[in-house]
C-alpha positions in Angstrom: 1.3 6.7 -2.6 5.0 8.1 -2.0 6.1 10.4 -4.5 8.8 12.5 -5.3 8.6 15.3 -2.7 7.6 13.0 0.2 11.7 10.8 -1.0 13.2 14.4 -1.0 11.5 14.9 2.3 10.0 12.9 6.0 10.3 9.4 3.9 13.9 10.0 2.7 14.9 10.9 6.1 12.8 8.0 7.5 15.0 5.6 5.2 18.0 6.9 5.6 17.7 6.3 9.7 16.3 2.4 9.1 18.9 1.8 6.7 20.0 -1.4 8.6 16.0 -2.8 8.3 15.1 -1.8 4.8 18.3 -3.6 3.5 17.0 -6.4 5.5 13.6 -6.6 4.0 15.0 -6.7 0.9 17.9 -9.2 1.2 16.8 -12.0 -1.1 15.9 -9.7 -3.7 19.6 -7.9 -3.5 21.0 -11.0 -3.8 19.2 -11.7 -7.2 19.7 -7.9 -8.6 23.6 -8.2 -7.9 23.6 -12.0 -9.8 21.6 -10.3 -13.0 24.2 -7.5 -12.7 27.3 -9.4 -13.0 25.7 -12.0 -15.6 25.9 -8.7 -17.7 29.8 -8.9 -18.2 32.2 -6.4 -17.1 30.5 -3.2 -17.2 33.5 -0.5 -16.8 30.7 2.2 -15.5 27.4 1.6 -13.5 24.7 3.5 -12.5 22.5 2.7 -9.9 19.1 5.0 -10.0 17.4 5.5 -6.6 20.3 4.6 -5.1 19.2 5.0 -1.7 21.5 4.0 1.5 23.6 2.4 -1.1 23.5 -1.0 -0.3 23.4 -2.3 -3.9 25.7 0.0 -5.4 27.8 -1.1 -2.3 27.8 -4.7 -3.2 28.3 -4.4 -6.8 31.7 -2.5 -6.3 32.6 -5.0 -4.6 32.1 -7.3 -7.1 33.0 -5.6 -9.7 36.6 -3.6 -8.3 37.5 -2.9 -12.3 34.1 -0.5 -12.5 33.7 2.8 -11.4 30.3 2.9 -9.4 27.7 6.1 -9.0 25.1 6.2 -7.3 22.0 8.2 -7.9 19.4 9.5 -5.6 17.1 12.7 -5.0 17.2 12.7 -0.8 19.9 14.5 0.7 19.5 12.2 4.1 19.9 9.1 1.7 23.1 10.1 -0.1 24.1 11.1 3.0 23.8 7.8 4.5 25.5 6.2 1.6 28.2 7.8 1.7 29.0 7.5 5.4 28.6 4.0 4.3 31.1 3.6 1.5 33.5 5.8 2.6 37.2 4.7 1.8 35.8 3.3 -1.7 37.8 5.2 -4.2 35.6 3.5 -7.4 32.3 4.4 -5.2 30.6 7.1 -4.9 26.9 9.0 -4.5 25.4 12.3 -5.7 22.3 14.0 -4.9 20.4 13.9 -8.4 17.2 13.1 -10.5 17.7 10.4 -13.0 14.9 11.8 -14.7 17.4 14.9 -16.0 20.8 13.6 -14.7 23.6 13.3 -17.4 27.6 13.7 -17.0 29.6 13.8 -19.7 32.7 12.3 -17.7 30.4 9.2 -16.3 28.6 7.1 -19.0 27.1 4.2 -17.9 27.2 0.7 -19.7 25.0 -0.6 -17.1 22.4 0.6 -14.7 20.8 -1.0 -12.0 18.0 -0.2 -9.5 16.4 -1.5 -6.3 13.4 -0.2 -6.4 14.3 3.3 -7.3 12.5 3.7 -11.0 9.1 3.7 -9.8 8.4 7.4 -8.8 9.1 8.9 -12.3 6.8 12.0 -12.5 6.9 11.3 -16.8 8.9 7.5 -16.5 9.0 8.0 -20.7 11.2 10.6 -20.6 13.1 9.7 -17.9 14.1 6.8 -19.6 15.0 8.5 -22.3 17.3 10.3 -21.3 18.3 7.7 -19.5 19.2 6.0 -22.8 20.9 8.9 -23.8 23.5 9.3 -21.1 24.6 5.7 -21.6 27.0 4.2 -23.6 25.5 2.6 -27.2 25.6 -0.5 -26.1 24.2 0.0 -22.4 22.1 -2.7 -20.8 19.8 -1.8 -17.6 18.3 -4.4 -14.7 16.1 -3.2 -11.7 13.2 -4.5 -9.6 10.1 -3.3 -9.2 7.1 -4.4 -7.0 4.5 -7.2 -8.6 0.1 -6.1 -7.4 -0.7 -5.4 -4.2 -2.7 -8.4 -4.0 1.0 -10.4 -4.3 2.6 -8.1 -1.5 1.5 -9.5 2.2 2.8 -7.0 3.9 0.9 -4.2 2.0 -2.4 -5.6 1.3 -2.4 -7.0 5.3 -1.7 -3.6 6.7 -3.8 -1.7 4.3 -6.6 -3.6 5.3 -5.9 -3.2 8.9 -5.8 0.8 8.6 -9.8 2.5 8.6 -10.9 4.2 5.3 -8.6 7.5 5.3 -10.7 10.5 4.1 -9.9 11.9 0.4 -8.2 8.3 -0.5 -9.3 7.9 -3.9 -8.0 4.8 -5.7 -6.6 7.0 -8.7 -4.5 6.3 -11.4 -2.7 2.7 -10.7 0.1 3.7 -12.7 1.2 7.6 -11.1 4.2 7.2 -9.6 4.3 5.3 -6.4 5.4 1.6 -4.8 3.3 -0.3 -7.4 3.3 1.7 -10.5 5.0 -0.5 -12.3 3.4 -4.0 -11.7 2.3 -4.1 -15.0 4.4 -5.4 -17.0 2.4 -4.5 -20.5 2.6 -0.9 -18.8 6.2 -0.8 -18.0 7.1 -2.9 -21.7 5.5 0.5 -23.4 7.1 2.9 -21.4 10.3 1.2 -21.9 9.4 0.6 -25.8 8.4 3.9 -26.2 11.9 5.3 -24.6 14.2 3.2 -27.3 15.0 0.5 -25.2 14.6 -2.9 -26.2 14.8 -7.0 -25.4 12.7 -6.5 -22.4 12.3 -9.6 -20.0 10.6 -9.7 -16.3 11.3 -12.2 -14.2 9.4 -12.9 -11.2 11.1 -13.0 -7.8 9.0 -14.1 -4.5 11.0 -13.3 -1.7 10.2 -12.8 1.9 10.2 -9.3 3.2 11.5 -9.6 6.6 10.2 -6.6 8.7 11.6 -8.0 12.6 13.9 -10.0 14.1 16.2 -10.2 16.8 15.3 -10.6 20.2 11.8 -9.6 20.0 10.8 -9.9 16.3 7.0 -8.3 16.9 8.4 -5.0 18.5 10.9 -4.5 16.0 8.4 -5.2 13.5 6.0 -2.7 14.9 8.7 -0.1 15.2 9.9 -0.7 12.0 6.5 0.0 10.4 6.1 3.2 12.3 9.0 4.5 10.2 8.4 2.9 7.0 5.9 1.7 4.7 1.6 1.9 4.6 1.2 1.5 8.2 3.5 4.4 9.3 1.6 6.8 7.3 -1.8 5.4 8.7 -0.1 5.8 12.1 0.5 9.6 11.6 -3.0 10.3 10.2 -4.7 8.2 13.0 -5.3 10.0 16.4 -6.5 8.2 20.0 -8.3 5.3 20.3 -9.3 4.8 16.2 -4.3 4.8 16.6 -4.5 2.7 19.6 -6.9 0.1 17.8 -4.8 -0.3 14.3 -1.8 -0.3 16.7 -2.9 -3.3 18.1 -4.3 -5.0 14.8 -0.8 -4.3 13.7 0.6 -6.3 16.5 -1.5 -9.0 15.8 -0.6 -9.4 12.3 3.3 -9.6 12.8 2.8 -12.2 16.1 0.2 -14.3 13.2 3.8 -13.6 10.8 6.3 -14.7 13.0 8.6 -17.7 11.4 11.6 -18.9 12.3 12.7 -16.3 14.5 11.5 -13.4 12.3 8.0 -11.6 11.2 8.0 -12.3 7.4 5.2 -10.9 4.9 5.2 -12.4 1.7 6.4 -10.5 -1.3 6.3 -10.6 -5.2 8.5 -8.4 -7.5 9.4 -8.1 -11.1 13.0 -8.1 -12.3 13.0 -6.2 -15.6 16.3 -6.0 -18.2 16.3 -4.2 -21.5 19.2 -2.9 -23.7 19.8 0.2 -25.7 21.1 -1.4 -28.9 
């Protein structure tokens, strides 16, 4: 699973590049994160952890042009790309930092938000922690995080198109990684356990769109070189055994293709909680 070193490194870079597609595959659920966001009232400062390319901190300054915006992220390419993005914003802006020990006295958060960004916590207790202690008493936080593999098409499908990898062992389905925090028992304790409180999931099924355009099946399968299960089963593989779950890979996006796009079903929580 992606951890911290691989975001700082080759899958930070990889996202920062395929901005443009990984803001498409996750367009439904965007659209749901900035709702929850501005049901929470007008939130003067907001903090968007694992901000990535930017997108949702983005869209919430837009929405919200009375809040100062800062985003959060621990890849240089990805802040670099978000910037480039937002540039012009005066309310907007990025920094390269961990969450897990990032705290400003000059920028307080009453909210934070997060697409997908909390999941790769090396100790997610104390990260929340001191999460809650950077924010304002009565601070209120929403993000997303993946539902079980077995919900998420386009990770079980491609995992079980990719031959047993040597030295795979399942391991611990809570280190940090894509799916660490499907549980929502797991992720209530963490959060419990770090002094936040009125926690709520709410289950989004979206689907996670991975080609379209005029040939949705290649941009699929050059979108999942880059990103994702299959691109790191593309790197390890080698001749024919590459060739063969090359070509599996097709299959399953032309068997995927609706409407003019290759769509995988996916399934994700949307957890809130408060400080106070």
């Amino acid at each position: 699973m992606t951890d911290k070193s691989e975001w700082q490194g080759q899958v930070g870079s990889s996202w920062a590049r395929q901005w443009q597609r990984t803001d498409r595959s996750f367009a439904p659920l965007t659209e749901r994160l900035v709702a929850c966001a501005l049901e929470c009232g007008e939130a003067r400062k907001i903090a968007d952890i694992g901000c990535g390319a930017g997108e949702l901190s983005i869209r919430l300054a837009a929405k919200r042009s009375t809040a100062d915006v800062l985003g959060l992220d621990i890849s240089v390419d990805l802040v670099a790309a978000a910037s480039t993005r937002a540039h012009g914003q005066p309310d907007l802006r990025f920094a390269v930092a961990d969450a897990a020990n990032w705290r400003d006295a000059s920028f307080v958060p009453d909210l934070y938000v997060s697409r997908h960004g909390v999941m790769f916590f090396d100790d997610p207790v104390a990260a929340f922690v001191n999460l809650a202690a950077s924010a304002s008493d009565a601070a209120r936080m929403i993000f997303s995080c993946f539902r079980a593999p077995a919900e998420n098409a386009w990770a079980n499908r491609i995992a079980a198109l990719a031959p047993p990898m040597p030295a795979a062992p399942l391991g611990d389905p809570h280190a940090p990684g894509p799916f660490a925090f499907a549980d929502p028992g797991h992720v209530s304790a963490i959060l419990t356990a770090a002094g936040w409180r009125d926690i709520a999931f709410e289950p989004v099924n979206f689907d996670y769109v991975a080609g379209d355009g005029a040939d949705p099946v290649a941009d699929a399968l050059d979108f999942f070189s880059h990103i994702g299960p299959a691109a790191r089963a593309i790197r390890m593989l080698e001749g024919e055994a590459r060739i063969a779950f090359l070509g599996r890979l097709r299959d399953l996006s032309e068997a995927h293709l609706r409407d003019g796009a290759v769509r995988f079903a996916a399934a994700a929580w949307i957890v809130s909680a408060r400080k106070n």
